[in-house]
VMD Tcl script that draws the C-alpha trace (Angstrom):
set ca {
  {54.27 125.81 222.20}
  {53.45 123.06 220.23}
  {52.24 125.09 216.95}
  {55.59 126.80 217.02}
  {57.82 124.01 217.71}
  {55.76 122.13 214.18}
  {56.70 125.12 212.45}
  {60.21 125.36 212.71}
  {59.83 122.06 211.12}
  {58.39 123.16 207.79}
  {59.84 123.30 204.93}
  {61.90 126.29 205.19}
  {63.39 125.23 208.82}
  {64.47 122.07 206.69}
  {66.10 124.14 204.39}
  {67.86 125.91 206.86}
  {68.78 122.63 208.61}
  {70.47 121.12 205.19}
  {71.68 124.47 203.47}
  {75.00 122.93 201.90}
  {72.48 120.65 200.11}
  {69.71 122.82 199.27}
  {72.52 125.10 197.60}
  {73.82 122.06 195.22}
  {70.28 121.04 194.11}
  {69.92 124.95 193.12}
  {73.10 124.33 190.87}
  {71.82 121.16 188.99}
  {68.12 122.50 188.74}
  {69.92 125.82 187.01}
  {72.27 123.54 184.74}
  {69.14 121.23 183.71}
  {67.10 124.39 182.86}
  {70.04 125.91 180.50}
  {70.89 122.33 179.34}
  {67.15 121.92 178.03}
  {67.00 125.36 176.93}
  {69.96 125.00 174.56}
  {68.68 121.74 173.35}
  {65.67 122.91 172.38}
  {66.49 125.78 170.38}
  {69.41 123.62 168.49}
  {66.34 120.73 167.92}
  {64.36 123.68 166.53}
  {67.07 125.40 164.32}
  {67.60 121.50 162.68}
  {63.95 121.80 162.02}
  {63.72 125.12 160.19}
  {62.15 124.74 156.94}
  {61.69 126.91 154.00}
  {60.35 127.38 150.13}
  {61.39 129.47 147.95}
  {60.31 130.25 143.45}
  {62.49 128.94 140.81}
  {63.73 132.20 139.18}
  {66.16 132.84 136.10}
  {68.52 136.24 135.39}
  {68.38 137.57 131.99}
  {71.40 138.20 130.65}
  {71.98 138.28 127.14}
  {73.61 134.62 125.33}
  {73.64 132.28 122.66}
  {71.06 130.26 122.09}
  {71.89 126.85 120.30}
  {70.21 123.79 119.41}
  {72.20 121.23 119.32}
  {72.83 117.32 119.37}
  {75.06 115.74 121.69}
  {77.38 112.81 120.55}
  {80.13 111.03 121.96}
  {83.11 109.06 119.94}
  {86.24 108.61 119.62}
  {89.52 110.43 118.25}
  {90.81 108.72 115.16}
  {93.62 109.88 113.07}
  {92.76 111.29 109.77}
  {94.33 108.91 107.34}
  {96.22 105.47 108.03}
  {98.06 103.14 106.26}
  {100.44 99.98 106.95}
  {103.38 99.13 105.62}
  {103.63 95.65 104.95}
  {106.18 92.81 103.87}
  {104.84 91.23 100.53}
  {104.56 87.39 100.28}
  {107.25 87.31 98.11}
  {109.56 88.53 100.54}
  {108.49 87.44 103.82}
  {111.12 85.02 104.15}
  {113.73 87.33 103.67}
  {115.61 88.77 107.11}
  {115.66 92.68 108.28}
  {118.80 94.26 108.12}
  {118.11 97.69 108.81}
  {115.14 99.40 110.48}
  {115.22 103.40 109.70}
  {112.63 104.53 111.77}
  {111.25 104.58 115.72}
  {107.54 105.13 116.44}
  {106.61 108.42 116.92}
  {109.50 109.50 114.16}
  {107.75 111.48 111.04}
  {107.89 110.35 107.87}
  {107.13 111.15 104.12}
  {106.21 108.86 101.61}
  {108.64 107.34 100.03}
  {110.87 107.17 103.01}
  {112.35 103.98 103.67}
  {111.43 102.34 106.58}
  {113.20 98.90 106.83}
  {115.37 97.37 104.70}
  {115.70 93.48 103.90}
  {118.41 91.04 103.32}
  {118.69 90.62 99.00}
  {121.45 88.35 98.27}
  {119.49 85.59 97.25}
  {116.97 87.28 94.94}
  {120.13 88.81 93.28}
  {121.14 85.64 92.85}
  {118.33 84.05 90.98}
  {118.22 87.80 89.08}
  {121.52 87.08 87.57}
  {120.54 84.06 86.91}
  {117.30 84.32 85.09}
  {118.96 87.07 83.26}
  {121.81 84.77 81.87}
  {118.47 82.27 80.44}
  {117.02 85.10 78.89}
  {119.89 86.81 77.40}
  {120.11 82.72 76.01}
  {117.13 82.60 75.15}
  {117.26 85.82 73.04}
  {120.19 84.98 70.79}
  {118.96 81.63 69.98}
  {115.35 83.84 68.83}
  {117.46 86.46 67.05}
  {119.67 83.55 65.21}
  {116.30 81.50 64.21}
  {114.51 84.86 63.14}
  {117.69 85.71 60.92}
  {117.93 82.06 59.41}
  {114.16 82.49 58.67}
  {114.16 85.82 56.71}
  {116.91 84.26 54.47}
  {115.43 81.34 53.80}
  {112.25 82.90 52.79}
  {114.04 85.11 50.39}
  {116.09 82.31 48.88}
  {113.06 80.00 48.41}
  {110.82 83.54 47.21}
  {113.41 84.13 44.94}
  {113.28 80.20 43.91}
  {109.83 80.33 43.36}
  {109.58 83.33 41.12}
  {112.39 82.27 38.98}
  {110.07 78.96 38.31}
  {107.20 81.34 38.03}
  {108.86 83.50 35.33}
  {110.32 80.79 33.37}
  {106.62 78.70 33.89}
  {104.90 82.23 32.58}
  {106.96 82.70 29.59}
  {106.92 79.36 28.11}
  {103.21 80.13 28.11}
  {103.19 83.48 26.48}
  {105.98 82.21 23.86}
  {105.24 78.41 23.67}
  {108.87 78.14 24.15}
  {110.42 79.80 21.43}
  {112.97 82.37 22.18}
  {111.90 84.91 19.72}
  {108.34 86.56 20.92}
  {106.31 87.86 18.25}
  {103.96 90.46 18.92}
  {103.17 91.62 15.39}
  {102.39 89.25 12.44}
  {102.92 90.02 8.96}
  {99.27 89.00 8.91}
  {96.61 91.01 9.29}
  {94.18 88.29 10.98}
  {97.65 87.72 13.72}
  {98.80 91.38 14.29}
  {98.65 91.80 17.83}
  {98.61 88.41 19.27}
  {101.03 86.31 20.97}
  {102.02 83.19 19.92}
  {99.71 81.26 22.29}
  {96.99 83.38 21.59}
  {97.89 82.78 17.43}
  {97.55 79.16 18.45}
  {94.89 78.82 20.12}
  {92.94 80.62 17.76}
  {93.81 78.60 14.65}
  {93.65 74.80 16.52}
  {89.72 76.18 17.46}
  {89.07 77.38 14.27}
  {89.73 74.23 12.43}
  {89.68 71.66 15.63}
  {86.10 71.04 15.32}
  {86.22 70.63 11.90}
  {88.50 67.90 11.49}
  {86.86 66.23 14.22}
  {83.98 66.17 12.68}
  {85.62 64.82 9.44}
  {87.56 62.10 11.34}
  {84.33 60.95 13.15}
  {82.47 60.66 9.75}
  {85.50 58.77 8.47}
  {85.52 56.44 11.27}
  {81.83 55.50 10.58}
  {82.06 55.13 7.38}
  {85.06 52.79 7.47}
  {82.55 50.87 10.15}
  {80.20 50.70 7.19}
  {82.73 49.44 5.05}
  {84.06 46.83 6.92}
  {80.39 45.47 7.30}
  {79.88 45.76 3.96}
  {82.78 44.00 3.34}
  {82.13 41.45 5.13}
  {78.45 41.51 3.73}
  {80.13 40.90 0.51}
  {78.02 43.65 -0.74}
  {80.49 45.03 -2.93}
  {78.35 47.82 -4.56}
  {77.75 49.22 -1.52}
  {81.56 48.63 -0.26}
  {82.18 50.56 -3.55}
  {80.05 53.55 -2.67}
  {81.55 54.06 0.81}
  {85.13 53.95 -0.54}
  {84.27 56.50 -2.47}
  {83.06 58.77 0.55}
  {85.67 57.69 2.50}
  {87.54 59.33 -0.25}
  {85.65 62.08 -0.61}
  {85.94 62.73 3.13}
  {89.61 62.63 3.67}
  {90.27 64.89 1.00}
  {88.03 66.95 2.93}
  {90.12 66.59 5.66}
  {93.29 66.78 4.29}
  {92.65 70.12 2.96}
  {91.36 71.52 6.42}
  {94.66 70.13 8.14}
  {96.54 71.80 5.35}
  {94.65 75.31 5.82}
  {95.07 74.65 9.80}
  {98.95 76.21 9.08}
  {101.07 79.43 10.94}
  {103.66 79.44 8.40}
  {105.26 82.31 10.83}
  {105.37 80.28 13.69}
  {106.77 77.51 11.36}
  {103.78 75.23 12.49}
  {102.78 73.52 8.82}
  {99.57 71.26 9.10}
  {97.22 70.49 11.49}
  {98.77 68.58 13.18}
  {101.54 70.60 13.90}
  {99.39 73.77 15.19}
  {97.35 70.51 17.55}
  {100.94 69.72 19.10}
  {101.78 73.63 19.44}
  {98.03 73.67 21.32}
  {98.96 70.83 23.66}
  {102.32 72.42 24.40}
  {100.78 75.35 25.58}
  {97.92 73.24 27.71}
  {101.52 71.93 29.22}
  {102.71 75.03 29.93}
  {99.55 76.14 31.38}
  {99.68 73.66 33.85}
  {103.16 74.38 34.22}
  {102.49 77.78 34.78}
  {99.50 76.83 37.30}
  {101.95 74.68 39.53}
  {104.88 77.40 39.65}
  {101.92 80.12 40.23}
  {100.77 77.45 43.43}
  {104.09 76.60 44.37}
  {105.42 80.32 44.45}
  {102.09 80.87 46.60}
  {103.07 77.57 48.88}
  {106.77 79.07 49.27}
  {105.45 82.41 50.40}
  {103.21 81.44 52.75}
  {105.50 78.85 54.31}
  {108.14 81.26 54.61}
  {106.22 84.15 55.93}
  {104.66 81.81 58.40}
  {108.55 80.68 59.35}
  {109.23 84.29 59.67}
  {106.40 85.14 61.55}
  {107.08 82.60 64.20}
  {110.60 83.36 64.35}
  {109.45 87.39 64.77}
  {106.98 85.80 67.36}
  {109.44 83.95 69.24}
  {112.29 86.82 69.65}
  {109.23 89.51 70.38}
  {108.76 87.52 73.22}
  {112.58 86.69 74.31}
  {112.97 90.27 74.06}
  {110.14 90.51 76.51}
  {110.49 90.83 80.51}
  {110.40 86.89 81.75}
  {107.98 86.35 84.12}
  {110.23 84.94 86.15}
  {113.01 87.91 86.05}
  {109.67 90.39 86.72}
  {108.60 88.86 89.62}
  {112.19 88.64 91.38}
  {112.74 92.49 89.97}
  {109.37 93.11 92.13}
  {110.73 90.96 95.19}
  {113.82 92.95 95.02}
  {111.96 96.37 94.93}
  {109.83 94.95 97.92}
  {113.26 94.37 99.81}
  {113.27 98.26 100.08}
  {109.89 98.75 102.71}
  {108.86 102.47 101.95}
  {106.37 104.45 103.63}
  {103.15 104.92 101.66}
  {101.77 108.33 103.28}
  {102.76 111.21 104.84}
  {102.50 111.03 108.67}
  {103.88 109.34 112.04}
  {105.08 106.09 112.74}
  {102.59 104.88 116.14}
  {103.51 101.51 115.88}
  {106.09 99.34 114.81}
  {107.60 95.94 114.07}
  {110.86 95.21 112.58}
  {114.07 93.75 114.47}
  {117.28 92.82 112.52}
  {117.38 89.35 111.90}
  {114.23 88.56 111.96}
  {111.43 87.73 109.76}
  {108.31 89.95 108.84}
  {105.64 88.19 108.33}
  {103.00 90.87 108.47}
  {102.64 94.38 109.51}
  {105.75 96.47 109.41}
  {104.60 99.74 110.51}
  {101.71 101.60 111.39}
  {101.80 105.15 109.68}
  {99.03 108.05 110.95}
  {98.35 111.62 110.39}
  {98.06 112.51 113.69}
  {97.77 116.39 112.89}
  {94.42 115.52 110.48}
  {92.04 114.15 113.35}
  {88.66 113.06 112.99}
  {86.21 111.93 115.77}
  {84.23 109.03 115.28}
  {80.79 109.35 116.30}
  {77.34 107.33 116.18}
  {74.20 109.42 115.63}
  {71.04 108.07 117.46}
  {68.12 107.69 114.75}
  {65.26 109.91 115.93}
  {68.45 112.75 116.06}
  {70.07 111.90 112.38}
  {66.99 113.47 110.44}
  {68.07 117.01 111.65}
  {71.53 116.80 110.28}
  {73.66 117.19 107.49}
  {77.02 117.76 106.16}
  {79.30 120.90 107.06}
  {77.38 121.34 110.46}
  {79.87 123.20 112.99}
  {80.83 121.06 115.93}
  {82.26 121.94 119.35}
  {84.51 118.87 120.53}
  {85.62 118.40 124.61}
  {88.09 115.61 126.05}
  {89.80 114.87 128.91}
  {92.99 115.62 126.62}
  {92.80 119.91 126.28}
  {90.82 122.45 127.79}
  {89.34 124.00 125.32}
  {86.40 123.90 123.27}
  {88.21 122.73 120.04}
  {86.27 123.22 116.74}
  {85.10 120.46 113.97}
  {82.84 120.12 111.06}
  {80.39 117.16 110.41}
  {82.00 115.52 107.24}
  {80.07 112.26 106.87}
  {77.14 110.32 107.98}
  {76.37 106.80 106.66}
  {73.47 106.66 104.53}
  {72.07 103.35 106.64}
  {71.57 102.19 109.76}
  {74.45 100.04 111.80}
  {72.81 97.15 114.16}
  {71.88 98.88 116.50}
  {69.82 101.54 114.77}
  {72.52 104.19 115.00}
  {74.19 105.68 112.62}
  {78.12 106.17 112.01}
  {79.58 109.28 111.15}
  {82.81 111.37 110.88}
  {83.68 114.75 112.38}
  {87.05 116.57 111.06}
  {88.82 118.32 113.46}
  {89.85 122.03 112.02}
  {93.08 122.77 112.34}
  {96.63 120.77 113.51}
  {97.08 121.63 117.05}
  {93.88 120.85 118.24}
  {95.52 118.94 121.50}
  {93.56 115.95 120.90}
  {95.17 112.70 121.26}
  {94.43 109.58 118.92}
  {92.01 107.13 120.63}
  {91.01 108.94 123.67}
  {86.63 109.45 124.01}
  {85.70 112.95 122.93}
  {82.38 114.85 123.74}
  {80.72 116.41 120.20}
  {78.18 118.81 120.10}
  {76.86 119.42 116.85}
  {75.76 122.84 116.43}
  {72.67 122.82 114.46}
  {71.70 126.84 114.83}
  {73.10 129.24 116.91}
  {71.98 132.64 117.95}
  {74.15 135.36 119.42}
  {73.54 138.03 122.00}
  {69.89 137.27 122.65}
  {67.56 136.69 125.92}
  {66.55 133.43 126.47}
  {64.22 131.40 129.38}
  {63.49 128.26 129.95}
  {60.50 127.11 127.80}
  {58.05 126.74 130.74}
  {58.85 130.51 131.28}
  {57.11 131.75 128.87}
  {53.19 131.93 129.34}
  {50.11 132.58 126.92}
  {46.74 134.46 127.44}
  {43.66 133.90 125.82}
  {44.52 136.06 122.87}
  {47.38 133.92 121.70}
  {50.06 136.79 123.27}
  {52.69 135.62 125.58}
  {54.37 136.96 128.11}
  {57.04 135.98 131.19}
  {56.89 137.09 134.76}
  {59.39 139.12 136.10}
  {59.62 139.84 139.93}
  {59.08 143.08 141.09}
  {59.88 142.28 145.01}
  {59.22 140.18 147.84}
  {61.96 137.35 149.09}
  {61.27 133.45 148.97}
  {57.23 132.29 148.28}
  {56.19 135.85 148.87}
  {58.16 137.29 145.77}
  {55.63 139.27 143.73}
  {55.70 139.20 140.03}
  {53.80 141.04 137.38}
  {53.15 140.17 133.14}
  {55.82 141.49 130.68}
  {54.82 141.10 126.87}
  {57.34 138.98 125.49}
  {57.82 137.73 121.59}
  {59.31 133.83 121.02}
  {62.15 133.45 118.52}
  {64.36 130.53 118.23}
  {63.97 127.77 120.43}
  {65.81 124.66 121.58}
  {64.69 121.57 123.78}
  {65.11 123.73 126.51}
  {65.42 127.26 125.99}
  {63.30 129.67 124.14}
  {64.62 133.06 122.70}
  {62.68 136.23 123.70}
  {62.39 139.76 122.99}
  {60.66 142.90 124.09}
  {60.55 146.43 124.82}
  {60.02 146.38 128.53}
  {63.38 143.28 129.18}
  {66.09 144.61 130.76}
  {68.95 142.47 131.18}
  {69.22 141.49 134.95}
  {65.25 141.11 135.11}
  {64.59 138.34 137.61}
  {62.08 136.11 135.24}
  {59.99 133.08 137.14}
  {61.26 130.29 135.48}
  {57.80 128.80 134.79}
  {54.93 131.27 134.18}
  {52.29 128.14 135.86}
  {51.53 129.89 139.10}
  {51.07 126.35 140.64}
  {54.43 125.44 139.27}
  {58.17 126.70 140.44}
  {57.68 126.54 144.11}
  {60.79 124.18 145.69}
  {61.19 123.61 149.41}
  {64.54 123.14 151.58}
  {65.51 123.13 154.88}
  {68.54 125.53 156.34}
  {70.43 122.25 156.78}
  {70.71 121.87 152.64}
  {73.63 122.66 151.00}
  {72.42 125.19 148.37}
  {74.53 127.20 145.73}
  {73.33 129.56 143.22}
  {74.02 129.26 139.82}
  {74.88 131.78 137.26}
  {71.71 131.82 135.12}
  {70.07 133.00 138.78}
  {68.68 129.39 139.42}
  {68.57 127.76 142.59}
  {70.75 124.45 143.00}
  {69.99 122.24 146.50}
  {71.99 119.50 146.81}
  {75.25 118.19 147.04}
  {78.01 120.62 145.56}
  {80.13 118.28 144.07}
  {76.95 116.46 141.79}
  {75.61 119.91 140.68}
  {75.04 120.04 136.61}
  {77.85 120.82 134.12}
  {78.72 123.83 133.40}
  {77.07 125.23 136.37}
  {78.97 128.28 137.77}
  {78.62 129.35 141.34}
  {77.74 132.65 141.94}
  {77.17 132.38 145.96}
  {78.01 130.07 149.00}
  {76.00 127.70 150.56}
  {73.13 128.01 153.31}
  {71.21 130.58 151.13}
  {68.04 130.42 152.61}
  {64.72 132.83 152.31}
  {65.85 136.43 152.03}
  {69.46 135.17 150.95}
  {70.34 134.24 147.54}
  {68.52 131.36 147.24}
  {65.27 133.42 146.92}
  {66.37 134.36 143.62}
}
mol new
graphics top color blue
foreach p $ca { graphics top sphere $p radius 0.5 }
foreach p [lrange $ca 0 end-1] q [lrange $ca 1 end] { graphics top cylinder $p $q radius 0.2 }
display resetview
């Protein structure tokens, strides 16, 4: 009795005794076992991990090298239209034009107020005009007087000339009755008979002086023997003479004597200097009257000349009149009527002409040149929009870089004046080829090179096998191929080091696949530009990702 009655108190008679509670602990022992069941597999799907090979599609594209530049949009040609100093007193009273308005050179632009520069024009003009008729009246005075004093002078010349060719007589002999004074002129008659005999009776009336010295001593000697002798040389001597003087004659001339030829001589010694003086005085006159009229000529040249003064108010006045100087569009402006300018008017651009203004690092300029093809991006357009590499400076700026220009082709390029533009300047291009990254393409012993290109398997268990490639053009990143055997859509291990090209993820990555067949893990909105997604996220082993 007693083994029964201990067990109906076991376990199961206590169970029976407290059924409502053995029934909820059931419940919570069930809900704890699915609770850690659930739990457990979510912990372990969190935990899923992965790798997968780096692979690349073929497809065929353009392979480029390149060099990537930034800069900024500038307008092709600029100029300013300013107020000249002469003028920048003067008020506005017109403005033509509103920014953004296109213009052509020439156009006016402003205009400014003139009254008071026409005022000093008229003016200055007035003291010119003055100036000029006083010139013209000295000129005129001058000519005249140097003709009446010319004509003065040679009348004294011509009178002076022929009292020395005629020695004053009015009839002019120029043929003698002579032989020995055919052909001669009466001062040439003259002359020739006072030297012929001249000497002569010099000589006679210097002996004759002497002598009567030697008489006179004699004389006074009381010598009178001697006194005797001499008187009878002194005699002797002026016959002498007297016979010379009376040879010494130009009966034609009506000169009889010596002494009348020696007077005809010194006449013409008179007229000679006669002659000399009207020959220096007719010299004197012309000289001092063509210096007169030279001055005068001098002096109305120059009246007739634009003042200085009158030019440079002309000039102001033209500069009332602000014209454009280029083609283009007014992007800024300032001119009120009323006011002042007092520097830059206007701002002119040719907004459809752009060029972007770039700066070349140094270890990239070496590879460039001139006429290069560009591809330009902004924020501004859409589109790819084409230039050409017009300039690079021939030194370095401070920084080591160096400046340079890129014209934008055509007008309607959508680019905007100031805004930062992306270059890429194109240094080769090839179309329509295959091309890998550089890593991609292996080497064997013998120098040949190949890529590998999977033949199956998903994730690290993709299987691959050798495909003989050739390299062609290459860029930083990017090597041309060719062969026989490429196909395009041949999945190509993008690095042909075995070691290399393995990644690892976890099924909790956000993953996209790009359109060159590589993987991208990561956040979408930070993937690389120009990446284009070809699949949706969670791509694990199997799934595109092992691509």
């Amino acid at each position: 009795m007693a083994e029964k009655t201990q067990t109906r108190r076991g376990p199961l008679g206590w169970v029976k005794r407290h059924k409502k509670l053995t029934i909820f602990l059931v419940i919570v022992l069930v809900a704890a076992l699915v609770l850690v069941n659930v739990l457990g597999k979510t912990g372990k799907a969190a935990a899923d991990s992965y790798q997968f090979v780096r692979t690349t599609v073929l497809t065929k594209t353009t392979l480029s090298d390149t060099v990537s530049v930034t800069g900024t949009v500038k307008a092709g040609s600029s100029a300013s239209v300013t107020a000249s100093d002469s003028v920048k007193t003067y008020k506005v009273t017109a403005v033509n034009v509103a920014v953004g308005d296109t213009v052509r050179k020439g156009d006016v632009i402003a205009t400014l107020d003139t009254t008071d520069v026409e005022k000093q024009i008229a003016n200055a003009q007035l003291q010119l005009s003055d100036t000029q008729t006083d010139a013209r009246k000295n000129y005129t005075q001058a000519v005249e007087d140097q003709t009446t004093n010319l004509a003065t002078a040679q009348e004294n010349l011509d009178k002076a000339q022929k009292n020395y060719d005629t020695l004053g007589i009015d009839d002019y002999y120029t043929s003698m009755a002579s032989a020995a004074n055919s052909g001669k002129t009466n001062r040439e008659i003259v002359t020739d008979w006072y030297t012929r005999y001249a000497e002569e009776i010099a000589g006679y009336e210097n002996t004759l002086a002497n002598l009567n010295i030697q008489l006179t001593q004699a004389q006074q000697d009381g010598d009178t023997a001697r006194a005797d002798g001499l008187k009878g040389q002194i005699e002797d001597y002026q016959n002498r003479e007297s016979i010379a003087k009376g040879q010494c004659s130009i009966p034609e001339l009506g000169l009889q004597g010596f002494d009348a030829v020696s007077q005809a001589y010194n006449k013409i010694e008179q007229y000679r200097e006669a002659l000399e003086q009207a020959q220096q005085s007719y010299q004197n006159s012309a000289t001092s009257a063509s210096r007169s009229v030279d001055n005068a000529e001098t002096k109305l040249e120059q009246s007739q000349r634009e003042d200085d003064t009158l030019t440079n108010l002309q000039t102001a006045l033209e500069n009332c009149t602000l014209t454009a100087t280029m083609d283009g569009t007014i992007t800024a402006l300032d001119a009120t009527v009323g006011a002042v300018c007092s520097g830059t008017v206007a701002t002119i651009q040719d907004v459809d002409n752009l060029t972007v203004e770039v700066t070349i690092p140094a270890s990239s300029v070496g590879r460039l040149k001139t006429g290069l093809q560009c591809n330009i991006t902004s924020d501004a357009t859409d589109d790819t929009v084409t230039g050409t590499l017009t300039r690079i400076d021939p030194v370095a700026n401070d920084s080591g870089s160096f400046g340079a220009t890129v014209t934008v082709n055509g007008q309607d390029s959508g680019l905007l004046v100031g805004i930062p533009a992306k270059v890429e300047i194109v240094i080769s291009a090839k179309d329509n080829v295959f091309t890998v990254p550089r890593d991609a393409v292996g080497t064997n012993d013998d120098g040949s090179t190949y890529v590998l290109r999977k033949t199956g398997g998903e994730g690290v268990d993709m299987t691959f096998e050798q495909v003989a490639v050739t390299e062609g053009d290459t860029n930083d990143y990017y090597v041309e191929i060719t062969g026989d055997d490429l196909n395009e859509g041949d999945v190509i291990r993008a690095t042909a080091d075995l070691t290399q090209g393995i990644e690892s993820g976890t099924s909790g990555s956000d993953m996209q696949v790009m359109e060159n067949g590589d993987l991208y893990v990561g956040d979408g909105s930070n993937m690389p530009e120009g990446a284009v997604v070809v699949g949706g996220p969670g791509g694990g082993p199997g799934g595109p990702g092992g691509q």
